[in-house]
Structure formats: structure tokens, C-alpha cells
PyMOL Python script that loads the backbone (N, CA, C, O; Angstrom):
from pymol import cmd

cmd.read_pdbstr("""\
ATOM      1  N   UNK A   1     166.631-112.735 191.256  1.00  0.00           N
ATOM      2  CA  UNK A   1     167.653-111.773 191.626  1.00  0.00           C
ATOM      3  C   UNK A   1     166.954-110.442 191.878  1.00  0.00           C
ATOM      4  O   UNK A   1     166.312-109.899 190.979  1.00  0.00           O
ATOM      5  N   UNK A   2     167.065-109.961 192.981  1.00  0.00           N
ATOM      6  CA  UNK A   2     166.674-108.525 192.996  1.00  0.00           C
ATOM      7  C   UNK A   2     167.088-107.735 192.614  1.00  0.00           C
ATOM      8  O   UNK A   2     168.286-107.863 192.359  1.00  0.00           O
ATOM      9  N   UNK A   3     166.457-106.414 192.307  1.00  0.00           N
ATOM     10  CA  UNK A   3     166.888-105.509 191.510  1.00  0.00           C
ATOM     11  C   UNK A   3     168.099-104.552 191.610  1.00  0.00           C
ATOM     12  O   UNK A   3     168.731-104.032 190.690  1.00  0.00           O
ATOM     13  N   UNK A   4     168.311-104.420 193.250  1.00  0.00           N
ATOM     14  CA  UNK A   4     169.604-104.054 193.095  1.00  0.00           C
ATOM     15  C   UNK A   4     170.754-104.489 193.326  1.00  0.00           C
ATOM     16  O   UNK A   4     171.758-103.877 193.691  1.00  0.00           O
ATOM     17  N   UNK A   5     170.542-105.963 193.026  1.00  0.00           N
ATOM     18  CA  UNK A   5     171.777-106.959 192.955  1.00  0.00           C
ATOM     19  C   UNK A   5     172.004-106.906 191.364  1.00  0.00           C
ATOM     20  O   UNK A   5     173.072-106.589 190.840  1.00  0.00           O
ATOM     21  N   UNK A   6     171.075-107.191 190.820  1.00  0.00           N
ATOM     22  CA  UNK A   6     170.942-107.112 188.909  1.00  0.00           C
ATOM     23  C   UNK A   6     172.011-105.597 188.549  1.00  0.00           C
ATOM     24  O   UNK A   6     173.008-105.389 187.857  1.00  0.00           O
ATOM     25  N   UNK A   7     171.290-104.923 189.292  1.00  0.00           N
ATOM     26  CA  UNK A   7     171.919-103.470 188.816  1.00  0.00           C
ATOM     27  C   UNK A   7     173.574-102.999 189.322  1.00  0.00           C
ATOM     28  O   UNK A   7     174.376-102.231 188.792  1.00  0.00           O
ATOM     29  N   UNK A   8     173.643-103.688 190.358  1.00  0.00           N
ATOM     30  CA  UNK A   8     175.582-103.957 190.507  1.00  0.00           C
ATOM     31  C   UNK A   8     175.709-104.476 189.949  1.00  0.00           C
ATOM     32  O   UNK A   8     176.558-103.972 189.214  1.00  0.00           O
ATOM     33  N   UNK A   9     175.235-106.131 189.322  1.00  0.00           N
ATOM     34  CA  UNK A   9     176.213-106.578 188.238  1.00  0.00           C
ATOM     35  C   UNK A   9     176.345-105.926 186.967  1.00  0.00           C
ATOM     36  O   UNK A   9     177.341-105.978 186.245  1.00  0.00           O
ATOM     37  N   UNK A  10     174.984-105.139 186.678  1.00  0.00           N
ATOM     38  CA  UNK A  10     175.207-104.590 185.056  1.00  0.00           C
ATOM     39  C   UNK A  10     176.490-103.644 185.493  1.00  0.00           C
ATOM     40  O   UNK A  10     177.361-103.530 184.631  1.00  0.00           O
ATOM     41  N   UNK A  11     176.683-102.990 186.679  1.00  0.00           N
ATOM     42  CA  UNK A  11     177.210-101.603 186.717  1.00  0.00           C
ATOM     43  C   UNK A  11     178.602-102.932 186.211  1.00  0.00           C
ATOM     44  O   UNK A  11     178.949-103.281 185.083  1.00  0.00           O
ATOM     45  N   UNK A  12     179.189-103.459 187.805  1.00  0.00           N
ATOM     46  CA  UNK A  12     180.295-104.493 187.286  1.00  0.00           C
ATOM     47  C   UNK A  12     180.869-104.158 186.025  1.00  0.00           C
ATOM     48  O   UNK A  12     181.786-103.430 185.643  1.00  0.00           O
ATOM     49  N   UNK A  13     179.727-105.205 185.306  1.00  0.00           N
ATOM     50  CA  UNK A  13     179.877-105.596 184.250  1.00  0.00           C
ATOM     51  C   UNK A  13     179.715-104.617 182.810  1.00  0.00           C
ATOM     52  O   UNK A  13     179.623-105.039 181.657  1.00  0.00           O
ATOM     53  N   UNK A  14     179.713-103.095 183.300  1.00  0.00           N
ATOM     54  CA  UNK A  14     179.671-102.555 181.929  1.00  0.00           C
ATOM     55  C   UNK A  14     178.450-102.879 181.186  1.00  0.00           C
ATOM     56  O   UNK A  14     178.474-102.748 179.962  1.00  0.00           O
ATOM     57  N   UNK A  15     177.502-103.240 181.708  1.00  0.00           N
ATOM     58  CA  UNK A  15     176.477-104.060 180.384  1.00  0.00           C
ATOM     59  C   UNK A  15     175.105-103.701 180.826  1.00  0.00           C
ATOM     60  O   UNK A  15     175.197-103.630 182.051  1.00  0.00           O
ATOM     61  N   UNK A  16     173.791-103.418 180.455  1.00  0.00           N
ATOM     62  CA  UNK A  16     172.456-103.826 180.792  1.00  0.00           C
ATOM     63  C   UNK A  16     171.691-104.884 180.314  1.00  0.00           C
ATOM     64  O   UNK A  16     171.305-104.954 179.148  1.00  0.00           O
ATOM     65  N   UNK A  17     171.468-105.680 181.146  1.00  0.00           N
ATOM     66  CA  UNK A  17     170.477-106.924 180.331  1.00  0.00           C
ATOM     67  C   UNK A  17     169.006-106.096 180.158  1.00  0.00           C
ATOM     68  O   UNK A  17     168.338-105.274 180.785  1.00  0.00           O
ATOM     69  N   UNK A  18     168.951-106.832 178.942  1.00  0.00           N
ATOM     70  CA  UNK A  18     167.228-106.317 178.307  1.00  0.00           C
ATOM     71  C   UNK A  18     165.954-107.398 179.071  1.00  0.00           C
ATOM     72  O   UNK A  18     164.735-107.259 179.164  1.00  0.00           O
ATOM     73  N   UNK A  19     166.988-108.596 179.580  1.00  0.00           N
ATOM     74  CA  UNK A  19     165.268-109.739 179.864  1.00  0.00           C
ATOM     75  C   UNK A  19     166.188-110.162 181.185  1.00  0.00           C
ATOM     76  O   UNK A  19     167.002-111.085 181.205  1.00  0.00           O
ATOM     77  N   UNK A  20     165.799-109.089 182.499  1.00  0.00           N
ATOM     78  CA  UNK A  20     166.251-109.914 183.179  1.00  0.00           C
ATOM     79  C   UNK A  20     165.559-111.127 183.999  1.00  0.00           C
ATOM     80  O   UNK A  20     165.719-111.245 185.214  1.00  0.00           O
ATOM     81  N   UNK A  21     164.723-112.079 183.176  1.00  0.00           N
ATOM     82  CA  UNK A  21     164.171-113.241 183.490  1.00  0.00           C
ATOM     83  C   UNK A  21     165.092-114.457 183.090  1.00  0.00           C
ATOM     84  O   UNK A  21     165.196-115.524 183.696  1.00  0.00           O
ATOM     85  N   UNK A  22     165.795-114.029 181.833  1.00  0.00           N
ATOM     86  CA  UNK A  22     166.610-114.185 181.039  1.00  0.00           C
ATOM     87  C   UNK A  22     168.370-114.520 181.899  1.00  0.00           C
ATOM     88  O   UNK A  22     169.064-115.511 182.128  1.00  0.00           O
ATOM     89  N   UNK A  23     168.425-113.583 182.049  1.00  0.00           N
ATOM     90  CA  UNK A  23     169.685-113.257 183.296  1.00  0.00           C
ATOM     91  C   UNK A  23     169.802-114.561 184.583  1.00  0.00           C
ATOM     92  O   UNK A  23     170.757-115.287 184.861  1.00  0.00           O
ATOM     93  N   UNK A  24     168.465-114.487 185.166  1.00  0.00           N
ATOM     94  CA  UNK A  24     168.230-114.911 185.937  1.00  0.00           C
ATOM     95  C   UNK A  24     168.131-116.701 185.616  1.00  0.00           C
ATOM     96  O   UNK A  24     168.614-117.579 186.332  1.00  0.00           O
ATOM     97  N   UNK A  25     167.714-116.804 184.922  1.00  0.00           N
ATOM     98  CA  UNK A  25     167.935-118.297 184.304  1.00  0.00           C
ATOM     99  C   UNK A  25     169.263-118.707 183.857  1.00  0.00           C
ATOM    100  O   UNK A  25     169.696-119.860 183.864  1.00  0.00           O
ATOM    101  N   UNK A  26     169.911-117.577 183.438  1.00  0.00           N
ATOM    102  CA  UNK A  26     171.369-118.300 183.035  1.00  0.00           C
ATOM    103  C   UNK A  26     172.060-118.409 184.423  1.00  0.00           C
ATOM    104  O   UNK A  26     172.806-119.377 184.573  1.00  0.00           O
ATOM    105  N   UNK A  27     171.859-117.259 185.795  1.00  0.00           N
ATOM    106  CA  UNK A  27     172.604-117.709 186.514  1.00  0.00           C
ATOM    107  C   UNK A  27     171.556-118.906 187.936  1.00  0.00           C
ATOM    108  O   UNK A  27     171.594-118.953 189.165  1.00  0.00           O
ATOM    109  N   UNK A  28     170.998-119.438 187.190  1.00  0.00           N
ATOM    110  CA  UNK A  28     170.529-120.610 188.061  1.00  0.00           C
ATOM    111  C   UNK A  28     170.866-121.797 188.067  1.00  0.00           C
ATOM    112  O   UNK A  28     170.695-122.511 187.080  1.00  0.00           O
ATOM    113  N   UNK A  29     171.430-122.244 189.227  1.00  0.00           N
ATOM    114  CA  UNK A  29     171.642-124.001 188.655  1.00  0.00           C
ATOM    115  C   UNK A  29     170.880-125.012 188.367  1.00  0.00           C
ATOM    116  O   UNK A  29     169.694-124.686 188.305  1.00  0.00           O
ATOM    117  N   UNK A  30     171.159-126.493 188.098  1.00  0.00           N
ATOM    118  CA  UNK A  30     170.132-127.105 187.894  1.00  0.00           C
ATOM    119  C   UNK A  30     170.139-127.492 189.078  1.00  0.00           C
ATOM    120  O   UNK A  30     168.914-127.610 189.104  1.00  0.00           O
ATOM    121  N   UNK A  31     170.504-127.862 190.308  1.00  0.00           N
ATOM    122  CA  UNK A  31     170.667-128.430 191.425  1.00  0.00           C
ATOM    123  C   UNK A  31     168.969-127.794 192.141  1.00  0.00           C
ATOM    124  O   UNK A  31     168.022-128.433 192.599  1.00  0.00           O
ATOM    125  N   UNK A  32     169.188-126.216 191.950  1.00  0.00           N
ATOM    126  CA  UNK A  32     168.468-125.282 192.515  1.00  0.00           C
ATOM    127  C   UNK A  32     167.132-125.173 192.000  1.00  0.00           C
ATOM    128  O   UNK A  32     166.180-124.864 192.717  1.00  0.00           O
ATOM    129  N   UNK A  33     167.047-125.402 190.864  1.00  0.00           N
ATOM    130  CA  UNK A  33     165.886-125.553 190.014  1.00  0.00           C
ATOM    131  C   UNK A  33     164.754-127.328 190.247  1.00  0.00           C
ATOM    132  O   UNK A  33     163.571-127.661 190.181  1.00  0.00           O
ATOM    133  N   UNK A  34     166.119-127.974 190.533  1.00  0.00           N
ATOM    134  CA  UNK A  34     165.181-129.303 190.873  1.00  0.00           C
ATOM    135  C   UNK A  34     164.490-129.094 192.164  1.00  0.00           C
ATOM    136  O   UNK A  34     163.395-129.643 192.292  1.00  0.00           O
ATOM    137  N   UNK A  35     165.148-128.095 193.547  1.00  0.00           N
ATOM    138  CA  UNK A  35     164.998-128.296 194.702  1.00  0.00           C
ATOM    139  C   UNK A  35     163.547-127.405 194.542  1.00  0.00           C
ATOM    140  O   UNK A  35     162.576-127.763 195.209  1.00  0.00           O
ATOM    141  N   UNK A  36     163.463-126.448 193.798  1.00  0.00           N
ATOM    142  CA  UNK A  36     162.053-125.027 193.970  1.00  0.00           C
ATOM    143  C   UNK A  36     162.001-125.137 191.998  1.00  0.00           C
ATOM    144  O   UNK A  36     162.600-124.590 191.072  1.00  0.00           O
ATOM    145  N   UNK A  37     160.949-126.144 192.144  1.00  0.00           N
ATOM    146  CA  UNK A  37     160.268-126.314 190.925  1.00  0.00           C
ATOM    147  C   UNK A  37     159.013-125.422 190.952  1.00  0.00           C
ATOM    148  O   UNK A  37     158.448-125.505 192.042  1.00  0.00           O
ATOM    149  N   UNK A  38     158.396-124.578 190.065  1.00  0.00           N
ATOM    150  CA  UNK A  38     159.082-124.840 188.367  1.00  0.00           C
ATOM    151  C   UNK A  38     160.494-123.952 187.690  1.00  0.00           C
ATOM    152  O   UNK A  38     160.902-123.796 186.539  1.00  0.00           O
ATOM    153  N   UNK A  39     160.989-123.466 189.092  1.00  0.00           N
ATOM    154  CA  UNK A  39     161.876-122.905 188.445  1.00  0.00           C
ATOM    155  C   UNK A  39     162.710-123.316 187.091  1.00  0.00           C
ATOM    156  O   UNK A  39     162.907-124.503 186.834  1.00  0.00           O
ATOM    157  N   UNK A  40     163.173-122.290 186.264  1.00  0.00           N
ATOM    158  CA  UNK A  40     163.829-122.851 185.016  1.00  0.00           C
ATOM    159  C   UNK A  40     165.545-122.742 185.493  1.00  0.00           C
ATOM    160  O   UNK A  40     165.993-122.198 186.502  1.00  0.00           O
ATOM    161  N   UNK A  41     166.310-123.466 184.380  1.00  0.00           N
ATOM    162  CA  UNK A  41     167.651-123.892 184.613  1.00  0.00           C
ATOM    163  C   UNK A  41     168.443-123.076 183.585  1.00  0.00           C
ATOM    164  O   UNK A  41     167.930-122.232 182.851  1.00  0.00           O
ATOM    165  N   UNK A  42     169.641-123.381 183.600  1.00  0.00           N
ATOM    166  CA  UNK A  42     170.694-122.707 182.799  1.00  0.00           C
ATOM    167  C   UNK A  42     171.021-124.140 182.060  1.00  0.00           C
ATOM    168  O   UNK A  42     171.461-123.763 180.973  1.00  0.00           O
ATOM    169  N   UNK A  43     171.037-125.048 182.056  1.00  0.00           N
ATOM    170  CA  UNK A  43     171.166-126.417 181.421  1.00  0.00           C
ATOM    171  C   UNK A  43     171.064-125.732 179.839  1.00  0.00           C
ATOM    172  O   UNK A  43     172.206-125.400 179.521  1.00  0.00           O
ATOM    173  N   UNK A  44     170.431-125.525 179.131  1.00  0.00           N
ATOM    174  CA  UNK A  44     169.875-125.513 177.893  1.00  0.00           C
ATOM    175  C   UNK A  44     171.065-124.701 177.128  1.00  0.00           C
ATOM    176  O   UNK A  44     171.949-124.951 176.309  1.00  0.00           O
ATOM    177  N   UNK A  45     170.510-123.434 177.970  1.00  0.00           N
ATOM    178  CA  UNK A  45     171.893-122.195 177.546  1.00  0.00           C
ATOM    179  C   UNK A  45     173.509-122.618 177.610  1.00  0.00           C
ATOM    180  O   UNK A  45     174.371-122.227 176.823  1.00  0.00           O
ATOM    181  N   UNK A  46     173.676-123.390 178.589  1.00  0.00           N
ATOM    182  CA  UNK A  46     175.182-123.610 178.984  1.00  0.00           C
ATOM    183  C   UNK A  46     175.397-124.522 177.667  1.00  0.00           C
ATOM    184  O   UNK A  46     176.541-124.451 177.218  1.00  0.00           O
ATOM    185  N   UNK A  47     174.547-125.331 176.995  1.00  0.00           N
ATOM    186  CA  UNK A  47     174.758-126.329 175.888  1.00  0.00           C
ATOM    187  C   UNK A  47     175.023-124.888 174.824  1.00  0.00           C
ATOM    188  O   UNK A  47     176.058-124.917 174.159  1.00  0.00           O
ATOM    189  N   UNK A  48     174.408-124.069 174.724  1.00  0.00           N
ATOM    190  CA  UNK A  48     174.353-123.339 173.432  1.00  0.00           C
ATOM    191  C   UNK A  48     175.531-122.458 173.960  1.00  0.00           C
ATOM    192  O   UNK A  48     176.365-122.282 173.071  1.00  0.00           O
ATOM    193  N   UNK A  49     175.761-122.016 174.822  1.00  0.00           N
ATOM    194  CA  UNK A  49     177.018-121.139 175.321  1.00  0.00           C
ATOM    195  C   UNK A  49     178.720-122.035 174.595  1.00  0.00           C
ATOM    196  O   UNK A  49     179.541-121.694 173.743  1.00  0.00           O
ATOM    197  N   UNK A  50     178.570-123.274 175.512  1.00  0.00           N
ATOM    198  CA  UNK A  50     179.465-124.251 174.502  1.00  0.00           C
ATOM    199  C   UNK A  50     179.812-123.834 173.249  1.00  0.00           C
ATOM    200  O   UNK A  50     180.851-123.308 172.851  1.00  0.00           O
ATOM    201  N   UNK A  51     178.669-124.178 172.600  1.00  0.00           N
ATOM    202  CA  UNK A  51     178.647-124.362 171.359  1.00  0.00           C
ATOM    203  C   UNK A  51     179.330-123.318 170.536  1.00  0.00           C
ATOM    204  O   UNK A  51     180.101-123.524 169.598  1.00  0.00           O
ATOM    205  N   UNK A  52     178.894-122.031 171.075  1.00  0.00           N
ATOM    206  CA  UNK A  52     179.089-120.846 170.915  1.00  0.00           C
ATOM    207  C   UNK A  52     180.753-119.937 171.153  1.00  0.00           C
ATOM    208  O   UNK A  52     181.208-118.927 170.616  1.00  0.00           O
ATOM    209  N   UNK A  53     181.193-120.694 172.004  1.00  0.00           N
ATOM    210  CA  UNK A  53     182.376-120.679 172.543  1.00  0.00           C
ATOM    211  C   UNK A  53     183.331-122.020 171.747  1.00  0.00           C
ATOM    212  O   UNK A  53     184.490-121.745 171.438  1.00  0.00           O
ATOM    213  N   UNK A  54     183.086-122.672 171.608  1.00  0.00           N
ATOM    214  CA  UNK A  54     183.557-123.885 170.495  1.00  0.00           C
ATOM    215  C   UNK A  54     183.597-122.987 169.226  1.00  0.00           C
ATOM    216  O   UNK A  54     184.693-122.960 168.667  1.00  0.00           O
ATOM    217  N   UNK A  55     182.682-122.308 168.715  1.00  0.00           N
ATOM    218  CA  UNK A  55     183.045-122.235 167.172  1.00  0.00           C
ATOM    219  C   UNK A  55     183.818-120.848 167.218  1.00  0.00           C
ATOM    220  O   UNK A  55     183.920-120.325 166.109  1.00  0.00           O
ATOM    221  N   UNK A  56     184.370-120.164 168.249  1.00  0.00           N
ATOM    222  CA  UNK A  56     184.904-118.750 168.280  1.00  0.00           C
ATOM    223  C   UNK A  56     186.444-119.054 168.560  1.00  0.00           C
ATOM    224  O   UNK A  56     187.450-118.549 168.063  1.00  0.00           O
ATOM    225  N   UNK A  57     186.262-120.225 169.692  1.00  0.00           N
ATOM    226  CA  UNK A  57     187.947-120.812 169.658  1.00  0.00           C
ATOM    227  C   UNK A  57     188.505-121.381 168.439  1.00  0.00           C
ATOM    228  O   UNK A  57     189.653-121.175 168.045  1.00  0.00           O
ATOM    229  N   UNK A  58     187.324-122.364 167.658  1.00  0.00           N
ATOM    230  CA  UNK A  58     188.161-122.929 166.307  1.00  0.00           C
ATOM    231  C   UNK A  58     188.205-121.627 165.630  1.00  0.00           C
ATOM    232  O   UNK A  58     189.317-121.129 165.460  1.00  0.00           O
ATOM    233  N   UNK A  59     187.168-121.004 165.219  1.00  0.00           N
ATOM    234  CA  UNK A  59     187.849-119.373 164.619  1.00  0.00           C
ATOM    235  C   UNK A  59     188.737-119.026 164.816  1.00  0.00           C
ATOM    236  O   UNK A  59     189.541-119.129 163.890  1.00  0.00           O
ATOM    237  N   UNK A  60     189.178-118.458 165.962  1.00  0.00           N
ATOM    238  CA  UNK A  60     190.476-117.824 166.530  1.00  0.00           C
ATOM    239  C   UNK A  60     192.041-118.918 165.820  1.00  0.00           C
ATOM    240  O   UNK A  60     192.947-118.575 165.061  1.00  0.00           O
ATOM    241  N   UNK A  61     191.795-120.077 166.406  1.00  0.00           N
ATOM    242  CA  UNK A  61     192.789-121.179 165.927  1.00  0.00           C
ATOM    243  C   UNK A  61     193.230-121.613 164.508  1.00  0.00           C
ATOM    244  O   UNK A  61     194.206-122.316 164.248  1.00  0.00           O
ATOM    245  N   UNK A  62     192.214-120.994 163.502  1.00  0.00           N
ATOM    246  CA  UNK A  62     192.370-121.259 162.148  1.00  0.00           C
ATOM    247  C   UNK A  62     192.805-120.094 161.869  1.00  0.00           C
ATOM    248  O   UNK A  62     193.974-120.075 161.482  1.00  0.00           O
ATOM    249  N   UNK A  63     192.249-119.068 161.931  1.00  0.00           N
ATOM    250  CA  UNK A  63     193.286-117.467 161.669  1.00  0.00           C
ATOM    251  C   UNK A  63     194.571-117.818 161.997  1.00  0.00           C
ATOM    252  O   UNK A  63     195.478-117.834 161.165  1.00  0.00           O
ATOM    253  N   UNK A  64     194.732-118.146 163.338  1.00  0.00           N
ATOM    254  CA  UNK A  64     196.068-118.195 163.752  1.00  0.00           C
ATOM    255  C   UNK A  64     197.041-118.907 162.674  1.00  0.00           C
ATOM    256  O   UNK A  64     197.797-118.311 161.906  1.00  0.00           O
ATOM    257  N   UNK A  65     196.848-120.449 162.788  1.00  0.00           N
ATOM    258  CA  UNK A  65     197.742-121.255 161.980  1.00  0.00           C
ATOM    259  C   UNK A  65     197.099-121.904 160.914  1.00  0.00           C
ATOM    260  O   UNK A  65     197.224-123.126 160.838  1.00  0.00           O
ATOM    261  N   UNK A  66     196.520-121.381 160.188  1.00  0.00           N
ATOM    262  CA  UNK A  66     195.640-122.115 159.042  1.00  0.00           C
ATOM    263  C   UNK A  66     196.409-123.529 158.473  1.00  0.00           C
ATOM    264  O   UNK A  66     195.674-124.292 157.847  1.00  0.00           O
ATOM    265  N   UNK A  67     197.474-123.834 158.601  1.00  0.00           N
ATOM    266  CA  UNK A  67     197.988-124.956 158.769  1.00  0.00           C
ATOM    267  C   UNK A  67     197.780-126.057 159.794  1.00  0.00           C
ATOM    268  O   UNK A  67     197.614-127.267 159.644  1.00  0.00           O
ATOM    269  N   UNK A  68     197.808-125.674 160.338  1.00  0.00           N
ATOM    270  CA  UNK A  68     197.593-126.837 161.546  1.00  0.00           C
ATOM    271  C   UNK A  68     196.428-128.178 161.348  1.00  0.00           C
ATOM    272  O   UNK A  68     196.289-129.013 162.242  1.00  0.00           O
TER     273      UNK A  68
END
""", "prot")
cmd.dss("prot")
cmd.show_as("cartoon", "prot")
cmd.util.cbc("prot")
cmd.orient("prot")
């Protein structure tokens, strides 16, 4: 991603990334990564993003109705 594509999305987004190598891997596909190897993938992260997003929804859902 070039730099002043990076720097509209931080603006966008309210945010600065600290590793944008980092950035750049989460928004890569794997499709894209198989075609221009060695590029790296978002595969890994999207598993831990899940994961991450899984335990914030059951959070949210047990506050809510601790019954359920």
C-alpha cells in the first residue's frame, strides 16, 4: 500500500497504524498472495480476529442475559 493511500485510511479511520507491514498483510488476500509469492496473507490474523470477535460477542451476550 502506498503511503498516501495508508495515510487516507488512517485519516478515514481516526487511527495510525504503528507497523504498516502489518496493515498491509491484514488487508491482503490469500488469492493474491498465492498469485505474487512470497507475499504474506491475512489467513492467520482473520483466524485470530474470529477468535477475538467470538469472545467479545459471548461477553456482550452474557452481560446481557446471564440467563440464557
Amino acid at each position: 500500500m502506498d503511503p498516501g493511500a495508508r495515510a487516507s485510511l488512517e485519516r478515514a479511520l481516526g487511527h495510525r497504524f504503528r507497523d504498516p507491514a502489518l496493515l498491509e498483510r491484514a488487508l491482503t488476500h490469500t488469492s493474491y498472495a498465492n498469485e505474487h509469492p512470497p507475499t504474506p496473507h491475512h489467513e492467520g490474523l482473520g483466524l485470530l480476529g474470529d477468535a477475538a470477535l467470538g469472545l467479545v460477542v459471548a461477553e456482550r451476550l452474557l452481560a446481557e442475559s446471564p440467563e440464557a
